[in-house]
Each structure stands twice: as structure tokens, then as C-alpha cells.
N, C-alpha and C positions, 0 to 999 in steps of 0.2 A: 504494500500500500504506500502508494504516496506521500512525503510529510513535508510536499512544497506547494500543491497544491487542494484546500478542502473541498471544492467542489467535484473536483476531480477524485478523490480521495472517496468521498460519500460515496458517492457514484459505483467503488470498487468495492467496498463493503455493501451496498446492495445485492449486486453482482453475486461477488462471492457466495453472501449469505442462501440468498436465491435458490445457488447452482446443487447448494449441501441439501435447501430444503426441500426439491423438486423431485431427488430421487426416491429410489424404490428404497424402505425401509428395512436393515438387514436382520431384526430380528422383533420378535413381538410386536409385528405388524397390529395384532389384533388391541394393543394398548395407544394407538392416535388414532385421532378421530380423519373422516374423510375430508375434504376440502372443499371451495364452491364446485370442483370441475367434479367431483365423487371422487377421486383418487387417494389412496390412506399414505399420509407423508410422516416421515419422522421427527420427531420431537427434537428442536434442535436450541444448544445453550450457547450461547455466545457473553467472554468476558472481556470486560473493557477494563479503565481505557475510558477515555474524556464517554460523559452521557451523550455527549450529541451523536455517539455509535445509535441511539436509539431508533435517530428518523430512516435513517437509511434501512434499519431491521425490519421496522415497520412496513414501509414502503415495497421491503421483499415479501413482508408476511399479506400483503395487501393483496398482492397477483394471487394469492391461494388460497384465502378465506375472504377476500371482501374486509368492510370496516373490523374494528376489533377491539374486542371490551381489553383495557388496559390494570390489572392492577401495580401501582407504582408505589413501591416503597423508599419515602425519600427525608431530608429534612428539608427540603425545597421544593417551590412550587413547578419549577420547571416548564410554564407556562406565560411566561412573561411574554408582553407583545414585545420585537425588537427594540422599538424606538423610545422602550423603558431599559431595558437591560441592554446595556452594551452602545447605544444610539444608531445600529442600522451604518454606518456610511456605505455598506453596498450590499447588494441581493448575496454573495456568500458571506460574508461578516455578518449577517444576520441572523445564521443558521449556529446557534451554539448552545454550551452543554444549558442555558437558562433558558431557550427560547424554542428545543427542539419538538416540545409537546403543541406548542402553537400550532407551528406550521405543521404538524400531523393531522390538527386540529383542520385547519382550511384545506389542507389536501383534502380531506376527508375519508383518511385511513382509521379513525376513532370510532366507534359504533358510540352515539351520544347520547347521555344518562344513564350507563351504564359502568362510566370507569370512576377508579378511587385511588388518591392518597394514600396512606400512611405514615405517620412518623412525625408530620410537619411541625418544624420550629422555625421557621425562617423570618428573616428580618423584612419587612414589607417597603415599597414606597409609596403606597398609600393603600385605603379601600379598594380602589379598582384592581389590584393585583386579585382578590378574591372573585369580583364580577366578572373578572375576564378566564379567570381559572373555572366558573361555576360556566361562562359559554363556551369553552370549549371542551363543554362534558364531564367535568370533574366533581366529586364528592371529597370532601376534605376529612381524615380523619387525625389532630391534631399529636401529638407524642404527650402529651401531657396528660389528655383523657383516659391512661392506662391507670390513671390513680384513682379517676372516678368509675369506670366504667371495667376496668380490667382487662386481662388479654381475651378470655372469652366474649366481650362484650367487644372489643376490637375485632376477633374472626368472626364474629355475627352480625358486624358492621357490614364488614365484605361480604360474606356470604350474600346477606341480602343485596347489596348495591348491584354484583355483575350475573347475580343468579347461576342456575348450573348447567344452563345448555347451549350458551354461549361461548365462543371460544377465546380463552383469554391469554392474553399476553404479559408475562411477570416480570416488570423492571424492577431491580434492587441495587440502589446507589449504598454502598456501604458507608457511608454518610451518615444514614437512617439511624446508626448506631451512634452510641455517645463518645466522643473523640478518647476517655477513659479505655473503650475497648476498641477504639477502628481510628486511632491517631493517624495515620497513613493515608489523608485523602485529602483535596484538593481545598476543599470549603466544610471544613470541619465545623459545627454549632453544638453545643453544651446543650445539657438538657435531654441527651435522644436516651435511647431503651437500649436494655443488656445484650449482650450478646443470647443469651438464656431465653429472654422476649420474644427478642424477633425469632428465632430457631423454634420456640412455642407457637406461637401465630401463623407461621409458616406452615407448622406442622397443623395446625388447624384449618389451613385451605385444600383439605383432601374432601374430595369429590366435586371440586370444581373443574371444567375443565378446559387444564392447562395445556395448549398446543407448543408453547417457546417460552425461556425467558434469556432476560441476561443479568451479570452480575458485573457492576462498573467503580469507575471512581476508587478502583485500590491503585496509589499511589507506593510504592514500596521504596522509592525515595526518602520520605516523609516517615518511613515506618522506623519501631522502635529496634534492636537490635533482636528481641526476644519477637520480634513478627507478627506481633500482637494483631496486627489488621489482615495480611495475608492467611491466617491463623484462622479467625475468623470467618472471613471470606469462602475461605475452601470448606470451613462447616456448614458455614449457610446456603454453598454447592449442591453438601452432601443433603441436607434436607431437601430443598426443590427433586433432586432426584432421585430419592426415594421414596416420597409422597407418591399414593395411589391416588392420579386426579381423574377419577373417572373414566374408565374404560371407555369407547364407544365403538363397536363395530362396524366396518365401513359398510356403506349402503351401495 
């Protein structure tokens, strides 16, 4: 991949993703679901690596299910319009790890009222950051509400927001975590959930079902010597794949 030019760059990780997710799956075919065309494709994780990996996944996953219910576990909204985050001076400078959920948004890769948050502690620049996150299909479920509501009360959040026969797509910015256990990341925010939480919660979205996700934002520059974040990371891997997210038979 590229790292002189991002459009060109996006463009490849499309591509790429696409070429992995198109084929014939080479084992327990009978555990993904079929796609708009009927074909049963493989369940494919991809880790990052700046978020704005996400538009371009999407954008692969879009040729083979149509819209797609998102759940995103983040401490940010990741929905910023450009010309809030970052000011836009050009159509690729626009496309980055704060603004990639927009333009999925206007593409219209997002199935809308259907996708959710998690985690969020982000610093706003004003009320419109939440109205523009609630039109481009988002339910917010704050990091904090785990004190009123609990983690059950969090996987019963989700549950209900993307339902269970839609196909959903699992962003997790390791961010979501409190800089405590996932130091190693680009835009670290105080106040997230344990490692223990999220790996709970996770484990609580079985029978939903999941067709992709990715796992982003580990920085292992930034990481501590003991790898505290890469450490983590690779658990919260192992959860997503070995969750049972609802079988479905191709038709």
C-alpha cells in the first residue's frame, strides 16, 4: 500500500479487502451468512492502522451486502463533518481517521437507524457534533453509562439498536479502552472501560450477526515496554472470533 498517496492508498485497501472477501470460503462455509448476490463469503478481520482503514472496508463490504448496520466501539464520534474536524482544504484531506463514518454516511454504505457507539468520551465542539452523529444513523452509547446501566445493560443496548438479522459490521478502535490498559494509541481519552468490559460486552454480542470487523488505532510506538495495548488488542481479537454470531445458512 501506498504511504505517499491517500486516495490512492484507500483505493488499495478497498481493492484488496474486496479480492479476500469475494472468495469461496475455505472452511465452515455453513457459519457466514449469504450476501445481496446469494453467495456465502467468508468472514473477514482486518487490523489497523489509522480508523480511516474503515471507509474503504466498508465501501468493499458495500458491493456484497448493500448498506450495513455498523456497530463501533470507540471513545470518539468519528463522524465529524470535514469542515469541523480537520477544515477540508481538499476532497482527500477530508477523508480521515475523525470524518470516515460521514462520508460512509453520504455514500450510503450505512443501513440508517440501525448503527451504535460505544464507549464514547470525546471532547465535542459543540451540540451539532451529536445532531450530525444522530443523521448519519448513529445511537450513542456513552463509556460512562456502564456505572448506571452496566455491561448487560450496554449488550442490551446493542442488541436492541442493530437487531439480529441484519448484517453487521464491528469497528473497535482500541481507544475504547482507558489509556490505563491500551496506552499505545493515537488519541488516547481517560475515563474508557477495562480491558475485562469490553472483552464482557463483546462476549455479549453473540447471536448477532456479524459478517466483518476490524481492530484499529494500536499504535505500538506509543506502547509501554510490557505491550500493554498490543496485549490487549490481540484479546479482544480473540473474542470477536470466537463469538458464535449466529449461524445462517446460505439460501
Amino acid at each position: 500500500m501506498t504511504s505517499y498517496d491517500n486516495e490512492w492508498a484507500l483505493k488499495q485497501i478497498e481493492e484488496g479487502h474486496n479480492s479476500i472477501l469475494m472468495r469461496e470460503p475455505a472452511a465452515n462455509a455453513h457459519m457466514t451468512g449469504p450476501s445481496k448476490h446469494g453467495k456465502t463469503l467468508p468472514r473477514v478481520i482486518t487490523l489497523g492502522g489509522d480508523h480511516t482503514i474503515t471507509l474503504p472496508l466498508l465501501r468493499s463490504m458495500n458491493k456484497a451486502y448493500g448498506p450495513i448496520t455498523v456497530i463501533h466501539f470507540d471513545s470518539h464520534l468519528d463522524t465529524w463533518k470535514p469542515k469541523v474536524f480537520g477544515g477540508a482544504p481538499s476532497k482527500t484531506a477530508s477523508i480521515n481517521h475523525g470524518t470516515y463514518f460521514y462520508h460512509a454516511a453520504m455514500e450510503g454504505l450505512l443501513r440508517n437507524d440501525t448503527n451504535i457507539h460505544a464507549g464514547i468520551r470525546t471532547t465535542l465542539s459543540g451540540m451539532s457534533d451529536y445532531e450530525n452523529d444522530g443523521y448519519c444513523g448513529f445511537e450513542i452509547v456513552e463509556a460512562r453509562e456502564i456505572d448506571t446501566i452496566g455491561m448487560d445493560g450496554i449488550i442490551k443496548k446493542i442488541h436492541d439498536r442493530v437487531g439480529h438479522d441484519n448484517p453487521v459490521y464491528l469497528s473497535i478502535d482500541i481507544d475504547s479502552l482507558d489509556p490505563a490498559f491500551a496506552p499505545g494509541t493515537g488519541t488516547p481519552e481517560t475515563g474508557g472501560w477495562t480491558t475485562r468490559e469490553l472483552r464482557t460486552i463483546i462476549r455479549g454480542l453473540e447471536g448477532i450477526h456479524l459478517v466483518a470487523a476490524d481492530v484499529v488505532e494500536v499504535a505500538p510506538a506509543y506502547d509501554t515496554n510490557a505491550e500493554l495495548t498490543t496485549m490487549a488488542a490481540a484479546d479482544v481479537l480473540y473474542e470477536v472470533m470466537v463469538r458464535e454470531m449466529k449461524p445462517i445458512a446460505s439460501s
